[in-house]
KOLLUM-899874 format. One line per field, with one value per residue (C-alpha): residue in one letter; x, y, z. Coordinates in pm, whole numbers, plus 50000, padded with zeros to 5 digits. Example, Ala and Ser with C-alpha at 12.3 -4.5 7.8 and 13.67 -1.06 7.14 Angstrom:
resn <- [A / S]
px <- [51230 / 51367]
py <- [49550 / 49894]
pz <- [50780 / 50714]
***
This chain:
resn <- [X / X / X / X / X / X / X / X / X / X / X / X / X / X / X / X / X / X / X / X / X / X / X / X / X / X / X / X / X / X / X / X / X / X / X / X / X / X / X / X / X / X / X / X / X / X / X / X / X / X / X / X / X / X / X / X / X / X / X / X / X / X / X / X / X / X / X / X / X / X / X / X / X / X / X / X / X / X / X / X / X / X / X / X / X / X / X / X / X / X / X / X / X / X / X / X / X / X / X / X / X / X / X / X / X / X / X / X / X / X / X / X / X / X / X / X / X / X / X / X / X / X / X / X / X / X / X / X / X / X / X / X / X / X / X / X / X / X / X / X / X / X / X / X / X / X / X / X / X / X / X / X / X / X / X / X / X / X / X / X / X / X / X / X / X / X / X / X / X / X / X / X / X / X / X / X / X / X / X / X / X / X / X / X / X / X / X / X / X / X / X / X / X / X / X / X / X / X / X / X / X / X / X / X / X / X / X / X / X / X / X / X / X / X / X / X / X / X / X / X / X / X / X / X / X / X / X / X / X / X / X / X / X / X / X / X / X / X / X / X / X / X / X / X / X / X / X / X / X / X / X / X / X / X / X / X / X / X / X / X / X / X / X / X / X / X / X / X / X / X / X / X / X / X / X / X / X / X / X / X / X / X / X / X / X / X / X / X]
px <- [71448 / 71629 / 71690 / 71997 / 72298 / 72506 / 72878 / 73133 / 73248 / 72823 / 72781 / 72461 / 72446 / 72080 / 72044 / 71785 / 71708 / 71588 / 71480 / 71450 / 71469 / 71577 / 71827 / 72199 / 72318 / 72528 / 72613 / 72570 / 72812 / 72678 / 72839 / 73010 / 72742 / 72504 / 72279 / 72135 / 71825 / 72047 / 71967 / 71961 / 71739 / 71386 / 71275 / 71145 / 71471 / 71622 / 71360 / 71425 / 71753 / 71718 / 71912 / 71932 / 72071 / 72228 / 72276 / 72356 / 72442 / 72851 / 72916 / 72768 / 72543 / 72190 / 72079 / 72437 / 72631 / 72961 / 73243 / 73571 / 73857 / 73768 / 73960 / 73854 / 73974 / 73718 / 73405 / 73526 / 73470 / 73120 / 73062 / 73122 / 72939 / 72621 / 72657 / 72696 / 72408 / 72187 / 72362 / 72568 / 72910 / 72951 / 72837 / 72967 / 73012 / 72939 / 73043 / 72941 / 73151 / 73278 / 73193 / 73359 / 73715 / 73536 / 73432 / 73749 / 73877 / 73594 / 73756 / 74093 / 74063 / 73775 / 73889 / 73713 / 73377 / 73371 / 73290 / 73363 / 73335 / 73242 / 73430 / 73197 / 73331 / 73579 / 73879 / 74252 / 74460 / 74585 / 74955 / 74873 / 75250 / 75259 / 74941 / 74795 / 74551 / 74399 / 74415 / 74081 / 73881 / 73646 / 73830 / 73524 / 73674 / 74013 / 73940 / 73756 / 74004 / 74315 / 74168 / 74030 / 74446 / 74586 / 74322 / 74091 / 73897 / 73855 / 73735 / 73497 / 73374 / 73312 / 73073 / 72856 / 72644 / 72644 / 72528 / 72270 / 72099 / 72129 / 71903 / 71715 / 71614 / 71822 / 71806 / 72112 / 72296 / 72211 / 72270 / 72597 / 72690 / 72479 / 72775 / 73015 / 72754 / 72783 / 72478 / 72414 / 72477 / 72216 / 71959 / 71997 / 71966 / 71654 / 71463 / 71165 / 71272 / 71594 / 71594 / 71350 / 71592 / 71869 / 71694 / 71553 / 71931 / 72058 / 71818 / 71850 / 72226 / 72244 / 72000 / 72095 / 72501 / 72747 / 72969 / 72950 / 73022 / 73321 / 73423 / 73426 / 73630 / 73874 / 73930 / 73941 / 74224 / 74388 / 74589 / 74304 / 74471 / 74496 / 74661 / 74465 / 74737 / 74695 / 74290 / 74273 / 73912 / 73773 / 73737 / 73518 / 73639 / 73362 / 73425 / 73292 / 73577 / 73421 / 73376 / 73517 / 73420 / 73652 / 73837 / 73860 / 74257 / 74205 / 74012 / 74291 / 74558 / 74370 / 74349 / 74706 / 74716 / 74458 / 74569 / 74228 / 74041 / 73842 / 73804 / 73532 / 73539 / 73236 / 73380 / 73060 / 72963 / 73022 / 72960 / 72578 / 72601 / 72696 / 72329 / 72266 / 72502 / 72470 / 72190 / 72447 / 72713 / 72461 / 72413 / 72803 / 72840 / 72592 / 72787 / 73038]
py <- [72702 / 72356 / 72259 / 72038 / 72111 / 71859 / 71902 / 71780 / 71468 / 71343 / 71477 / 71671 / 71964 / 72048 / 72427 / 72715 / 73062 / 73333 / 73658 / 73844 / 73636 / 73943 / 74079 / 74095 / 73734 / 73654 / 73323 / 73195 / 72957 / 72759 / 72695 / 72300 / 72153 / 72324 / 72368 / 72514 / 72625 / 72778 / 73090 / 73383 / 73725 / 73771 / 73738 / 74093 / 74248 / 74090 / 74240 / 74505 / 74550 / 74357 / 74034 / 73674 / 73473 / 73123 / 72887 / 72522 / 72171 / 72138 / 71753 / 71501 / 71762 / 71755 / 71668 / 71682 / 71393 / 71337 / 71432 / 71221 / 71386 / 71742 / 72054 / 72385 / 72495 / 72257 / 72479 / 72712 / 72454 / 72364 / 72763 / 72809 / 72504 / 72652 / 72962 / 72880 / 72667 / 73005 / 73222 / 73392 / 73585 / 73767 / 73765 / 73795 / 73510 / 73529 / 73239 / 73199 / 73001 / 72636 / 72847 / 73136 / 73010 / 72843 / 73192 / 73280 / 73026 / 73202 / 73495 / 73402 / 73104 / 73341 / 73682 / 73754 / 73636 / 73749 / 74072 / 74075 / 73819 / 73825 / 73578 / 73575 / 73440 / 73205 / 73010 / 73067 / 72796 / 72562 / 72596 / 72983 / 73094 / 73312 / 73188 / 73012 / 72810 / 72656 / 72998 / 73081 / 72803 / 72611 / 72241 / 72073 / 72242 / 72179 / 71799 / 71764 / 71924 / 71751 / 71424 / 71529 / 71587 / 71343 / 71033 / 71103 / 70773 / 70839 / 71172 / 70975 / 70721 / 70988 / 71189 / 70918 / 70811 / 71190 / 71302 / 71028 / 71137 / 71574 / 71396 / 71218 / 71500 / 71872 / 72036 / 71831 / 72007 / 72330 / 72209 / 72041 / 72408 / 72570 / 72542 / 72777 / 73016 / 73363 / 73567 / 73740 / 73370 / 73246 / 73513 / 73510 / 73101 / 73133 / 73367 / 73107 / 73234 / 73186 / 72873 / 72714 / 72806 / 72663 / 72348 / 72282 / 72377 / 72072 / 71815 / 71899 / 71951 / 71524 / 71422 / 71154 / 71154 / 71233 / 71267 / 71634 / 71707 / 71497 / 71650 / 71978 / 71934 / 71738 / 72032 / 72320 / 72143 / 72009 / 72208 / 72429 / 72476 / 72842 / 73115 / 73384 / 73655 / 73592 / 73734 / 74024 / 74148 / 74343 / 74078 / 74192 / 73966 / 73981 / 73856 / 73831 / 73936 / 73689 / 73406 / 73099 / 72837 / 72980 / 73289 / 73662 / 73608 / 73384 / 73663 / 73901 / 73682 / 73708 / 74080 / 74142 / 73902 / 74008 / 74305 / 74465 / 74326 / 74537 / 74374 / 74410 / 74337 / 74331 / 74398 / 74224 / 73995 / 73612 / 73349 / 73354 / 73691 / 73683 / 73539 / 73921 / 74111 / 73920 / 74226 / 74454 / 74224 / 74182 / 74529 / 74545 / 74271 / 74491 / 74841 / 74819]
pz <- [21709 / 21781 / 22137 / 22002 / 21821 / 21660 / 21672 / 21437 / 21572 / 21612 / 21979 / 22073 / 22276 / 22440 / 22406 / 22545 / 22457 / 22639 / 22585 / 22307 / 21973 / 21831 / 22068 / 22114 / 22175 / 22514 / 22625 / 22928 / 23077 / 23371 / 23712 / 23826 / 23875 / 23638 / 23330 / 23086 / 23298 / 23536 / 23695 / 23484 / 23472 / 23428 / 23045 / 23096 / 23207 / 22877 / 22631 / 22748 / 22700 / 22361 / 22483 / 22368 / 22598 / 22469 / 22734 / 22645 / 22888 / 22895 / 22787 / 23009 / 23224 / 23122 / 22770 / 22602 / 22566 / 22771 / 22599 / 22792 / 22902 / 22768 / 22865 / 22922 / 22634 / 22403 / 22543 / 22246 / 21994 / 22156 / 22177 / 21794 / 21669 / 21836 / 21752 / 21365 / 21394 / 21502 / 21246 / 21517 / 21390 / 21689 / 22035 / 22398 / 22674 / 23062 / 23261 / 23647 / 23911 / 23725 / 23402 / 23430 / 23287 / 22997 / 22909 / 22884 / 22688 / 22428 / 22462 / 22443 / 22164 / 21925 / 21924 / 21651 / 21718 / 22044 / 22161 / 22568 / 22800 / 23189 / 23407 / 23782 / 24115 / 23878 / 23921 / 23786 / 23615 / 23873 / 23758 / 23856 / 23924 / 24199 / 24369 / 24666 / 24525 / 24773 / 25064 / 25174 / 25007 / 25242 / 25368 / 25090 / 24805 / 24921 / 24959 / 24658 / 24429 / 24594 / 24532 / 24139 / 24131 / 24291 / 24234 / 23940 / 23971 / 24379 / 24309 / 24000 / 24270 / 24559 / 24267 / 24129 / 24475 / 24568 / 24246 / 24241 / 24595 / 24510 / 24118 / 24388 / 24627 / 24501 / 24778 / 24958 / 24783 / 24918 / 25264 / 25194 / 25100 / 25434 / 25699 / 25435 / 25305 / 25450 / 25599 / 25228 / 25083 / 25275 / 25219 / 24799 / 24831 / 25056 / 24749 / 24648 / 24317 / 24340 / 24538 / 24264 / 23950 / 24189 / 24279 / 23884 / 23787 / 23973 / 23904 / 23496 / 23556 / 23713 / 23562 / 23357 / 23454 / 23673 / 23415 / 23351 / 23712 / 23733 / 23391 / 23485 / 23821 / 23566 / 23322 / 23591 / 23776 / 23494 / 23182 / 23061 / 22705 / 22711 / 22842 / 23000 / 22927 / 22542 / 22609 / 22380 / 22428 / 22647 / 23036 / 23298 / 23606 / 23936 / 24247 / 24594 / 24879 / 25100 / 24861 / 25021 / 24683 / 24445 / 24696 / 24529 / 24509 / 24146 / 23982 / 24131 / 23948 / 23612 / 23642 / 23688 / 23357 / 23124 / 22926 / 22901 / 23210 / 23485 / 23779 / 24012 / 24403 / 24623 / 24952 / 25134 / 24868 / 24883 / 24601 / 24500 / 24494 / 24180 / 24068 / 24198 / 24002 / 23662 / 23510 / 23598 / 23409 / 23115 / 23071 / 23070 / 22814 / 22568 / 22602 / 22322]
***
């Protein structure tokens, strides 16, 4: 199988499969910042339950080349060229954290290729009506996506140097994170298993750019090119209650939007958690 995809306008997109060649295919849409090596279930677990997962760099993380001033919204694009290039017509798309509205953006902008989609611990629009964006996200997040806002090439100069120390030595990044991660948090991050996927996530993710990072935080606060009330496919939204990187309330705005979405609230559960629940959402995405 390739481990690049070319899309139309020359860009490359480094891709990875897992699990059975066979199988159903799912995408997997990483977190902000993230890659295509993210953390994901045991090949085992997705043999047997006759899964291929698709997981690919977003533009400018990892081995895919930057792709300036994209919008949410493009990741369907991206999604599609891939997927043609395996022979995929169909297929469903979980996104985690900074990924979770791209996989909406599937769902809402291919309707007929794909089959459900899984939005985890994910963000709304920022022109949500009705909601307060920024209540019960930790002052960091706050800061950081004030300044992506207000001051795009401050929030640009703030992620270069940081991204170049977490390439440099991962782990920082885990203890920038320490002082908001909740007892459960702490305990999934602290997994050697986990903690190595985590750690291998960021150094592939920053690798050889910032660019996908500052991307990302770009698109998700900026118009994402979609609206999430014109989803027609089945939308499983999951959320942590005590999630305090992207709160419960935005996946509680996209329910009350989404005609056919089931939400999902883990009364003790907090943002990594999700890393625990994504079998359960896998074996979700396969039931149709």
């Amino acid at each position: 199988m390739p481990d690049h995809v070319r899309t139309a306008d020359g860009r490359r997109l480094r891709i990875e499969i897992a699990g059975d060649p066979r199988g159903r295919p799912v995408f997997l849409l990483h977190g902000m910042p993230g890659s295509r090596v993210g953390p994901r279930p045991r090949s085992l677990f997705l043999y047997q339950r006759g899964a291929r997962l698709i997981s690919y760099d977003r533009p400018g993380y990892g081995g895919s080349d930057r792709r300036p001033g994209r919008r949410v919204a493009d990741v369907a694009e991206d999604v599609a060229r891939v997927a043609d290039a395996l022979g995929l017509d169909r297929f469903a798309v979980a996104g985690r954290s900074g990924g979770a509205p791209h996989a909406l953006a599937c769902a809402a902008l291919m309707p007929d290729r794909v089959t459900r989609a899984a939005a985890m611990v994910g963000l709304a629009p920022r022109d949500a009506r009705g909601l307060n964006w920024f209540a019960g996200m930790a002052p960091s997040n706050v800061t950081e996506f004030r300044t992506a806002v207000s001051d795009p090439e401050r929030f640009a100069a703030g992620i270069i140097p940081r991204s170049a120390r977490i390439r440099d030595d991962p782990a920082r990044l885990l203890e920038e994170l320490r002082a908001d991660l909740t007892a459960d948090d702490r305990l999934i991050v602290s997994d050697n298993t986990v903690r190595s996927m985590l750690l291998r996530n960021y150094r592939e993710a920053l690798g050889t750019s910032p660019y996908g990072w500052i991307d990302d935080a770009l698109a998700l606060t900026g118009p994402w090119g979609f609206d999430p009330a014109s989803i027609k496919v089945p939308v499983l939204l999951w959320h942590g209650q005590e999630d305090v990187f992207s709160p419960a309330s935005h996946s509680a705005w996209l329910a009350e939007r989404i005609p056919r979405a089931t939400a999902v609230l883990e009364p003790s559960a907090a943002h990594f958690a999700a890393l625990r629940a994504l079998p359960r959402v896998l074996e979700w995405l396969l039931s149709d």
